[in-house]
N, C-alpha and C positions, 0 to 999 in steps of 0.2 A: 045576282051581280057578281062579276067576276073579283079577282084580288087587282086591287089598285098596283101602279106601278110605281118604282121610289126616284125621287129626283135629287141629285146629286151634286154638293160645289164644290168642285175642282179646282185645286191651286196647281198652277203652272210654271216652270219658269218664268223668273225676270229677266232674265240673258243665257246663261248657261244649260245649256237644254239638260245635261243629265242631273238636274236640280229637280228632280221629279220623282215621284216615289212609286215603287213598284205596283203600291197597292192603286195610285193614277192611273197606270199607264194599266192595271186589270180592267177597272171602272171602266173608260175611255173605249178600252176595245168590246165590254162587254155588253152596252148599252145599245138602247133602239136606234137611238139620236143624241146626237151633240146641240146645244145651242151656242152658237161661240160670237162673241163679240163682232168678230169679223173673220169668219171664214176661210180667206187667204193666207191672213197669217199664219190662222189654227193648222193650216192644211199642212205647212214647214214641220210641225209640231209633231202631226202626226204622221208623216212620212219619214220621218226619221225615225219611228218608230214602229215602221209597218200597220197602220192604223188604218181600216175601209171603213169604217163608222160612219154613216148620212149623219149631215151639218144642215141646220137651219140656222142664220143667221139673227142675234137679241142683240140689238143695241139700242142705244138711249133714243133713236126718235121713234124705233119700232116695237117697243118692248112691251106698252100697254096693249096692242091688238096679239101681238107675235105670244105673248104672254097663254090666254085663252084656248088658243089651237094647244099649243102646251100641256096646259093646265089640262085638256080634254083629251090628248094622247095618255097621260098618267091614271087618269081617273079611267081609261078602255085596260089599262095591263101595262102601258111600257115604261119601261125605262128611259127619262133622261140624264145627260149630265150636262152641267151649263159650265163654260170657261171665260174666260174673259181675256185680251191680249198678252196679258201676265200679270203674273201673281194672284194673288186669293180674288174671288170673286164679290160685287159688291163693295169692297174698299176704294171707294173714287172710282168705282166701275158699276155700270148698269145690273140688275138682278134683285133690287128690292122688293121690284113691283110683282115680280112673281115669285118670289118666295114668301113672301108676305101673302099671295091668292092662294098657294100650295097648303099653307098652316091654313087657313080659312076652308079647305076644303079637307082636310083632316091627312091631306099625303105625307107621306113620310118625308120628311128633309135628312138627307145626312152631307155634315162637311167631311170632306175629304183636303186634310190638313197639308199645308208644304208654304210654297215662298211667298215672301211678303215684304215690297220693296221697304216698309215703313220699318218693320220689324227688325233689318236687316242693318238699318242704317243705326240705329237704336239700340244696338250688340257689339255694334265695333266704332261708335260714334264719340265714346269716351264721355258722355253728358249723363247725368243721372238716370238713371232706369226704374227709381221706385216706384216713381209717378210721373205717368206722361198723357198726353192728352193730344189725339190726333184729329186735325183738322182739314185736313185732304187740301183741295186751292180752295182761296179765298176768293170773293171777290173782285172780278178784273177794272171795276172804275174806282179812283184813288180814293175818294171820299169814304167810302166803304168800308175799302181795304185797308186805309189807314185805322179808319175804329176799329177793324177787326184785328189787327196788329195790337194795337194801344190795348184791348180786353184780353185777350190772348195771355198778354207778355206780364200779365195780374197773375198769373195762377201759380201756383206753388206747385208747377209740375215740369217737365220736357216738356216743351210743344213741339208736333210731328206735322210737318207741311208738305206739299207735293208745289211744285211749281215748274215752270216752261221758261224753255232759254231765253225768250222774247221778255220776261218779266221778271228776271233770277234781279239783278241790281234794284229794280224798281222795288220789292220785297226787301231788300240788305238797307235802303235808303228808309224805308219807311220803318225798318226794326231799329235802326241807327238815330231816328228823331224820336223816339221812344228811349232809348237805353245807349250812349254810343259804346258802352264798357260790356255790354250782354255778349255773354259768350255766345258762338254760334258756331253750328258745324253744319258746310255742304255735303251731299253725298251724292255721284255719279257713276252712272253705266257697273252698277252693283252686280256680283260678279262674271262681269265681262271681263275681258283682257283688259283696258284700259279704267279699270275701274277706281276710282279717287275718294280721298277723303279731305276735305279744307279745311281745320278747325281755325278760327281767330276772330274779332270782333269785328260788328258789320264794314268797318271801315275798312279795314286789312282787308277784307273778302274781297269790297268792291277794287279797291285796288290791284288785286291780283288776278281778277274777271278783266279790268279793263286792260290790262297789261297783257294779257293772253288772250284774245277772243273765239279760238277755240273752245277753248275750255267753255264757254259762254252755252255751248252745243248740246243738244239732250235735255230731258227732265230731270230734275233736282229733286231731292228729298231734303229737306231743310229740318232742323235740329235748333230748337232754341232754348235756350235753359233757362230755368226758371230765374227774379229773384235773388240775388244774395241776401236779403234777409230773409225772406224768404226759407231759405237754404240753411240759413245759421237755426231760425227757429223749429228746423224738421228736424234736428241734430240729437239722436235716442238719449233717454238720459242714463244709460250703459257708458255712453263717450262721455257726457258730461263727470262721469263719477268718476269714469277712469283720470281726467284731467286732475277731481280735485285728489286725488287720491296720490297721482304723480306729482300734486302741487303741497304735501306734508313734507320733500325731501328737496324741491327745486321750485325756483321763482315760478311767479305764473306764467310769464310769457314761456320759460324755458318748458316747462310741463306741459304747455299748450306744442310746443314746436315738435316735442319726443310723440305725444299722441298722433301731432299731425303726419307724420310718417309714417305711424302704424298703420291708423285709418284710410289714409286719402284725404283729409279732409283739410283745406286750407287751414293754418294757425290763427292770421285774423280772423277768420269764422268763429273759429274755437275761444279764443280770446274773448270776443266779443259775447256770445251764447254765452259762456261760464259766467261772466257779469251781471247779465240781464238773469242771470239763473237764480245767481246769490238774491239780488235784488227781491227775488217771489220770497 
C-alpha cells in the first residue's frame, strides 16, 4: 500500500485578499485538489494569486457523499486542501463530516492557521477576551432563539455570534429583553475598506441600524459580554489586594477609582468585589 496523502485546512481571507499566509498560498498551489465551499468564489482567490489547482466543490448539502470520493483520493497518495468562502474552515462552515472520516481513517489532518472572522472581532472588539464562548447563528424561529439568547447571556464569558442583515435587530431585541444595560459590540465587513465596529447597549445598536439602513447590510459578528457580576466575581485576587492595599492610605471608594485606572476595570466593579471579598 502506497503512502496516504495529507489533507489540509485552509484559512482564507474574510475580505482583504492579502490576509493570507505564504505558507496558504504554498499548500493551495501544491496540492492534488482544492475542495472549496463554492468554487466561484475560491477561483477570485486563486487568480489573484496565479493559482491552477482542480476544485471539487464540499458544501453543507454535498459534503456527506463529496466527502468519500475525498476520503478515497487521500487514502490512493493525494493531496487535498479544503477552504471554505472565508476565513478558517469548519467555524459556521461545512468540513466536519470529513475531517472527522479523515481522523477515523488514520490521514494526517494538518490546519493551516490565518483569519478568523470571530477572532478578529474579539481583538479589536474592546469586550473581555479571557473567556469567550462562540456560538456561530442561532436558531432562526424566535422561541428558540430567544432561549438560546436568555442561556447564552448566563455565562461568565464573551459570547461570539455570526448573524445576517435580515435578523441583526431581531438578535439586538431579543438580547435587550434579557439584559437592556448588556454591553454589546457589532462587527462588520472586517477588514474591508468600510469596515465597522458598534459598541453600545442592545438599544443604542437598534436605534442606529434603524436610522441608517445600510449599515443593516452584510454579516454581523456580534460580541456579548458577559454578566457584570459575573465580571466583578472573575476580578484576580492580585486586583483585589492591590485595592486593599491602596485602601491603608485612601478611602475605599477613592482606592477603588486609582486601581480602576490602572486596570481597566470599572470602580463599581471593584467597589463591589472588594466587599463581597471582605465578607469570605
Amino acid at each position: 500500500m502506497g503512502q496516504q496523502g495529507i489533507f489540509y485546512i485552509v484559512a482564507t481571507p474574510i475580505g482583504n485578499l492579502d490576509d493570507i499566509s505564504q505558507r496558504a498560498l504554498k499548500i493551495l498551489q501544491e496540492v492534488d485538489v482544492i475542495a472549496a465551499e463554492d468554487t466561484r468564489h475560491t477561483r477570485k482567490l486563486l487568480d489573484a494569486y496565479q493559482i491552477s489547482t482542480k476544485m471539487v466543490s464540499l458544501h453543507e448539502h454535498n459534503e456527506t457523499e463529496r466527502a468519500q470520493m475525498l476520503i478515497d483520493k487521500m487514502l490512493a497518495g493525494d493531496n487535498v486542501a479544503l477552504v471554505s468562502d472565508a476565513g478558517t474552515p469548519l467555524i459556521s462552515d461545512p468540513g466536519y463530516v470529513i475531517v472527522n472520516q479523515a481522523r477515523q481513517q488514520s490521514i494526517q489532518v494538518v490546519p493551516i492557521p490565518g483569519a478568523c472572522a470571530a477572532i478578529a472581532a474579539l481583538s479589536a472588539g474592546g469586550l473581555p477576551t479571557d473567556r469567550f464562548l462562540f456560538a456561530g447563528f442561532l436558531p432562526q424561529k424566535s422561541g428558540p432563539r430567544q432561549q438560546s439568547v436568555a442561556e447564552l447571556m448566563k455565562q461568565a464569558a464573551t459570547t461570539v455570534l455570526y448573524e445576517s442583515p435580515r435578523r441583526i435587530i431581531d438578535l439586538l431585541e431579543a438580547i435587550q429583553a434579557v439584559d437592556a444595560q448588556r454591553s454589546v459590540c457589532l462587527a462588520k465587513e472586517l477588514t474591508k475598506s468600510f469596515e465597522r465596529f458598534l459598541p453600545g447597549t442592545p438599544g443604542e445598536l437598534i436605534e442606529v441600524l434603524q436610522q441608517d439602513p445600510d449599515l443593516q447590510r452584510g454579516e454581523w459578528v456580534v460580541l456579548i459580554a458577559p454578566p457584570e457580576k459575573q465580571r466583578e466575581s472573575s476580578l484576580g485576587a492580585e486586583i483585589l489586594e492591590a485595592v486593599e492595599i491602596a485602601a491603608d492610605a485612601l478611602p475605599l471608594k477613592k482606592a477603588c477609582e486609582v486601581v480602576a485606572k490602572i486596570t481597566g476595570h470599572k470602580k463599581n466593579q471593584l467597589y463591589q468585589a472588594v466587599l463581597e471579598y471582605r465578607e469570605k
